[in-house]
Phi, psi and omega in degrees: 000144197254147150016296214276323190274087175277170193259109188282003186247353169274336241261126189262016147302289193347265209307301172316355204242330148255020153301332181282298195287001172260327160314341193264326214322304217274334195264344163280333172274331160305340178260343152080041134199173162283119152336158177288335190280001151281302188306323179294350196295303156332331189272307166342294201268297180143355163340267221305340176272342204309326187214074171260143185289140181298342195291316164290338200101035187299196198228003165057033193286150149255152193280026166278311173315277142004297224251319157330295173310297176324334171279295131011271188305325189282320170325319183278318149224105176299003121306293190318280188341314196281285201287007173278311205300347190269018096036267185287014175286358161294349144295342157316285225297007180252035151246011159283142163356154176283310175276326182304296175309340187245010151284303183308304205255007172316310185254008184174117180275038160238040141345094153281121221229140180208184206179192178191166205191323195235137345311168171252149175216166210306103161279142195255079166359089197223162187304138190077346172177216213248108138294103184240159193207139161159200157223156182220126185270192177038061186226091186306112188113337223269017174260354173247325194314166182245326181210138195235157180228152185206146228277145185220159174222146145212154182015065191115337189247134193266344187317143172309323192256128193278151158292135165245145172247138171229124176214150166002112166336324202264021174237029151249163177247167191222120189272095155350025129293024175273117176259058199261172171270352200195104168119022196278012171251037196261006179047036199286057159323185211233124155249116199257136158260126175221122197035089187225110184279120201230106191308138188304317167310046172224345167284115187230174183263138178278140176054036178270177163312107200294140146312025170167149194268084158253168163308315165337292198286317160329333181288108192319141184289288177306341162270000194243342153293350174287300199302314193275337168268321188334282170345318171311299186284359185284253136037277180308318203280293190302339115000280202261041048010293165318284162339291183323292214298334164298304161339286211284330171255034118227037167266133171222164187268134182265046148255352182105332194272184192308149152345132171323288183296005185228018139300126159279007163260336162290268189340312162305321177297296194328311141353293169295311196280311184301336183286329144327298159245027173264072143244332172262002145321297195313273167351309170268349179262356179256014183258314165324295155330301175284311160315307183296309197287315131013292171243025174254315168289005167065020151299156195298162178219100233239110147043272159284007144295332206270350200276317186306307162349306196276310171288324168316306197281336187286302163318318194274311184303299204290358190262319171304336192278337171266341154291311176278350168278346157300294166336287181295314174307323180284029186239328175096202180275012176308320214276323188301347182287126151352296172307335175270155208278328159327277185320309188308296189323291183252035170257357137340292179323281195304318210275322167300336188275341182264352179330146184284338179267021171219008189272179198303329170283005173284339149282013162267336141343269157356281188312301159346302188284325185285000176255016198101358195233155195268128174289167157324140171291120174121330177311272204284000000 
């Protein structure tokens, strides 16, 4: 691996930058997105190149790896995490053209790229491309990208899977609203687009069959788009663990009775909420795991393989939302003030558990493939 392909868990940026962002944590929900100076940091470790074809100057990362940093990050801040994780979105792009990809990435495979996909709206046939016009909510990331891409439909065509037009930052506008109870710095703004002619190389299927052949790219999209917010709550929930353990030994009760840490009902959780989420930790980096070796050996990759996927990650979010929230009951009335690091967590948490590629119809989705039956479109 050269100089330029950093190893991002080697990288020795890391550790400062998530010492910046836990320092920072209060001053990122007050500004409701990651700043650039964090994003180049992310540019830094090596997120944005992790699964760029090496040809451009990729950084040739495996998504264990990958998703391992993403965990990392979301401890120290789940929205850092969230809008890091957007990394991995160079794969959409890898059903664009060979040459379209390798204009994008001429001065640099760190190419921040972001996007909205829903509603998708009416794009217009014209000689060269795309007339596209609308809005799209939830564009996660879109105050650092350099290129945003947004869901189009057109005319006459049935496919399953949406289309994106991807063009320049500075010819979309991004309307500042996004208002949550959880994630709020993640800055899933509103993208707004007017008139805009969007060249046909500039059109992709989102998780269609990649324009060059990597292990990478070959890695199912759509479960590793799953994978990667999953994770976010894997991250926040060991977080809020890390919090009890702080909590508890050095809180004491101002009634007399025993310690926090000299409860045995705080121990038995404790106890508890870690067997919890390393058992779904083990289970999802070995599900992870087993696919890469999967599509690095050129083996099939079969329906109910990308479902294991998918139910790992659909696991691991709902168990982080239930370790932290565990968390927080066992903070008393500490954890309800604004000002504590709890509240933040776990409504972080919850807002990673609802997400659609993790909400509860996605195990009947799961269930669907292991019986044999063809799921909703966009699952697999």
């Amino acid at each position: 691996m050269t100089a330029t392909q950093i190893t991002g868990l080697a990288s020795p940026a890391l550790q400062p930058m998530l010492d910046d962002i836990r320092q920072r944590r209060k001053d990122l929900h007050a500004l409701g997105h990651i700043p650039q100076d964090i994003v180049a940091r992310f540019q830094e470790i090596g997120l944005y190149r992790a699964f760029v074809p090496t040809q451009f100057g990729g950084g040739d990362m495996s998504p264990a790896e990958f998703l391992r940093i993403i965990e990392i990050i979301s401890a120290a801040d789940g929205s850092a995490g969230w809008v890091a994780s957007f990394g991995f979105a160079s794969k959409y792009l890898s059903s664009l053209p060979a040459a379209t990809l390798a204009e994008l990435y001429r001065e640099s495979p760190d190419v921040v790229f972001a996007g909205a996909v829903f509603p998708p709206q009416a794009a217009i046939a014209e000689p060269g491309g795309y007339r596209v016009k609308g809005r799209w909510g939830f564009g996660s990331g879109c105050m650092g990208a350099s290129l945003i891409g947004v869901g189009i439909k057109i005319e006459g065509e049935n496919g399953s899977l949406p289309r994106m037009a991807v063009m320049p930052r500075d010819q979309v506008m991004i309307e500042e609203n996004w208002d949550t109870i959880g994630m709020f710095a993640t800055g899933s703004h509103d993208l707004v687009v007017d008139d805009v002619l969007v060249p046909e190389e500039y059109i992709l299927i989102r998780g269609a069959a990649p324009s060059i052949d990597t292990a990478a790219y070959r890695y199912p999209t759509m479960a590793m788009a799953t994978q990667v917010l999953a994770i976010v709550g894997a991250g926040v929930a060991r977080e809020a663990i890390d919090e009890v353990v702080r909590l508890a030994t050095r809180k004491t009760s101002i009634t007399g009775a025993p310690s926090m840490a000299d409860r045995p009902g705080c121990q038995i959780a404790l106890a508890q909420m870690e067997a919890r989420l390393c058992a779904a930790r083990a289970w999802f980096y070995e599900e992870t795991e087993a696919m890469w070796s999967r599509v690095c050996e050129g083996r099939e990759v079969t329906p109910a393989d990308i479902a294991r996927l998918r139910i790992a990650s659909t696991h691991i979010a709902k168990t982080g939302a239930d370790v932290t929230r565990r968390a927080f009951e066992m903070a008393g009335t500490t954890g309800i003030f604004n000002s504590h690091p709890l509240s933040r967590l776990l409504l972080d948490a919850l807002v990673v558990a609802q997400h659609a590629f993790m909400n509860d119809a996605t195990w009947q989705s799961g269930g669907a493939v292991l019986l044999g039956k063809t799921p909703p479109p966009g699952y697999l």
